[in-house]
matplotlib code that plots the C-alpha trace (Angstrom):
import matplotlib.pyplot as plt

x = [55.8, 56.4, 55.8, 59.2, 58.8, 58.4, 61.2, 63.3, 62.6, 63.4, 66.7, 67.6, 66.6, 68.8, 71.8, 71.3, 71.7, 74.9, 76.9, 75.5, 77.3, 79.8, 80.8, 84.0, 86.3, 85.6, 88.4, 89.0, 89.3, 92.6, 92.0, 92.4, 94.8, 97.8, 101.1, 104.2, 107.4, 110.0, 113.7, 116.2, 120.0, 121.7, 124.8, 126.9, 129.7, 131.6, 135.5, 136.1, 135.2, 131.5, 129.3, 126.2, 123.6, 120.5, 117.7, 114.3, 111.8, 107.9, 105.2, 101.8, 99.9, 100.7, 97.8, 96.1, 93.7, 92.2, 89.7, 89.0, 91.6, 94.6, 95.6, 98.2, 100.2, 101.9, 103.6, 105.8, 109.0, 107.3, 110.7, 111.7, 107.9, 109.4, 106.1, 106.7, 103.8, 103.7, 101.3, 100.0, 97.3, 95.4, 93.6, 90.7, 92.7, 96.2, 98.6, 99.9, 101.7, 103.8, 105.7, 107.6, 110.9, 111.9, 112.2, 112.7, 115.5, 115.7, 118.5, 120.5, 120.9, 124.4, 124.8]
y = [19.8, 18.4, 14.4, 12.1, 10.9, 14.9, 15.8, 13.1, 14.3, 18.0, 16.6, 14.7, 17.8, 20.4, 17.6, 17.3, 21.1, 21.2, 18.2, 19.6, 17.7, 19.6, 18.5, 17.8, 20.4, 19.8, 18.6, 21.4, 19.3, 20.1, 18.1, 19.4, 19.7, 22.5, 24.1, 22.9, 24.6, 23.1, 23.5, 21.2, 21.2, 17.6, 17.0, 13.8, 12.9, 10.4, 9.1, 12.7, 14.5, 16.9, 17.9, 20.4, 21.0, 23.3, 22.1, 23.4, 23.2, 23.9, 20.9, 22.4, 18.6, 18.5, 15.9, 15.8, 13.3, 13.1, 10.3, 12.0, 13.3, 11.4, 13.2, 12.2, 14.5, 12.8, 14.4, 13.7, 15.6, 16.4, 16.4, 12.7, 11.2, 9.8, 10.4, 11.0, 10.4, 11.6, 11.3, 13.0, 14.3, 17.5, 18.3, 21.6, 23.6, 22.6, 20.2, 18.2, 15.9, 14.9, 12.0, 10.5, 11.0, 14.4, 13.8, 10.9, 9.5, 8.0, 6.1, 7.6, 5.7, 3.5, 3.9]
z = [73.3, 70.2, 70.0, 69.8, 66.3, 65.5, 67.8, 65.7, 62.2, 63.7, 65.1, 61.5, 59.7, 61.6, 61.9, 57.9, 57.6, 60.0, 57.7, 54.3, 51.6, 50.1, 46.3, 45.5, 43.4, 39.8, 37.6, 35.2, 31.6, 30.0, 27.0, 23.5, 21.1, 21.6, 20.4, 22.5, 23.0, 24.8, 25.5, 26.9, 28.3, 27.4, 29.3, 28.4, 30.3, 28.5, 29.5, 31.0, 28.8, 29.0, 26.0, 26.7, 24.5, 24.3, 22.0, 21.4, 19.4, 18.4, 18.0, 16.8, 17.4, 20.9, 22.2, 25.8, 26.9, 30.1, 32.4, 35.6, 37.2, 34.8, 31.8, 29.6, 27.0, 23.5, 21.2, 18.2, 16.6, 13.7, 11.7, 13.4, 13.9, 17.5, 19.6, 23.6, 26.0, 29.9, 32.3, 35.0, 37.9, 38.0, 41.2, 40.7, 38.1, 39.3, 37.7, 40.9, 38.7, 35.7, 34.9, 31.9, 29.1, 28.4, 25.1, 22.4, 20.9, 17.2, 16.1, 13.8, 10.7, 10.1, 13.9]

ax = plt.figure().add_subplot(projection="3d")
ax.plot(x, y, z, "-o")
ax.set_aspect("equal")
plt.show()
C-alpha cells in the first residue's frame, strides 16, 4: 500500500488527466486589406408616393482591423470619399456579428 501523501499525488495526477485544460477556439484574424462589392435596394416613401433604387458598387481599399475577437470594417466610396465603418464579432472562423450604416450619405451640393 502506497503511503497517503503518495496516494494523494496519484489522486491529483489522475484528477489532472480527467479535467485536462482544453484551449479555447482560436480567433481566426480577418484583418487585411480587401475588395468589396456591395449592392443595395433604397426605398423612400415620401407623401404617398414610393421610389426604389438598386445601387452597387466596387471599393478595392476596403479596410479590416481586428483586437481579439472585435473587428471592424471601413470603407470609403472612392468616387464620394464618404468612409463607412461597422463593427462586429467573430467567434473560431465564424462571423457571429455585424453592426453599423449600410452605406454613407454626402450632401449634395446647393441642397
Amino acid at each position: 500500500m502506497f503511503p497517503p501523501s503518495l496516494r494523494l499525488w496519484f489522486g491529483l495526477l489522475a484528477l489532472s488527466h480527467l479535467f485536462a485544460v482544453v484551449p479555447l477556439a482560436a480567433v481566426t484574424n480577418i484583418a487585411g486589406t480587401y475588395t468589396g462589392t456591395e449592392t443595395a435596394t433604397i426605398t423612400i416613401t415620401a407623401e404617398g408616393e414610393t421610389d426604389s433604387e438598386t445601387v452597387s458598387g466596387t471599393n478595392p481599399n476596403v479596410v479590416v482591423s481586428q483586437t481579439g475577437s472585435t473587428f471592424s470594417i471601413t470603407t470609403a466610396d472612392p468616387s464620394s470619399g464618404v468612409s463607412v465603418t461597422r463593427t462586429g464579432t467573430i467567434s473560431g472562423n465564424q462571423i457571429t456579428s455585424v453592426t453599423g450604416p449600410a452605406f454613407g450619405f454626402a450632401p449634395r451640393p446647393g441642397a
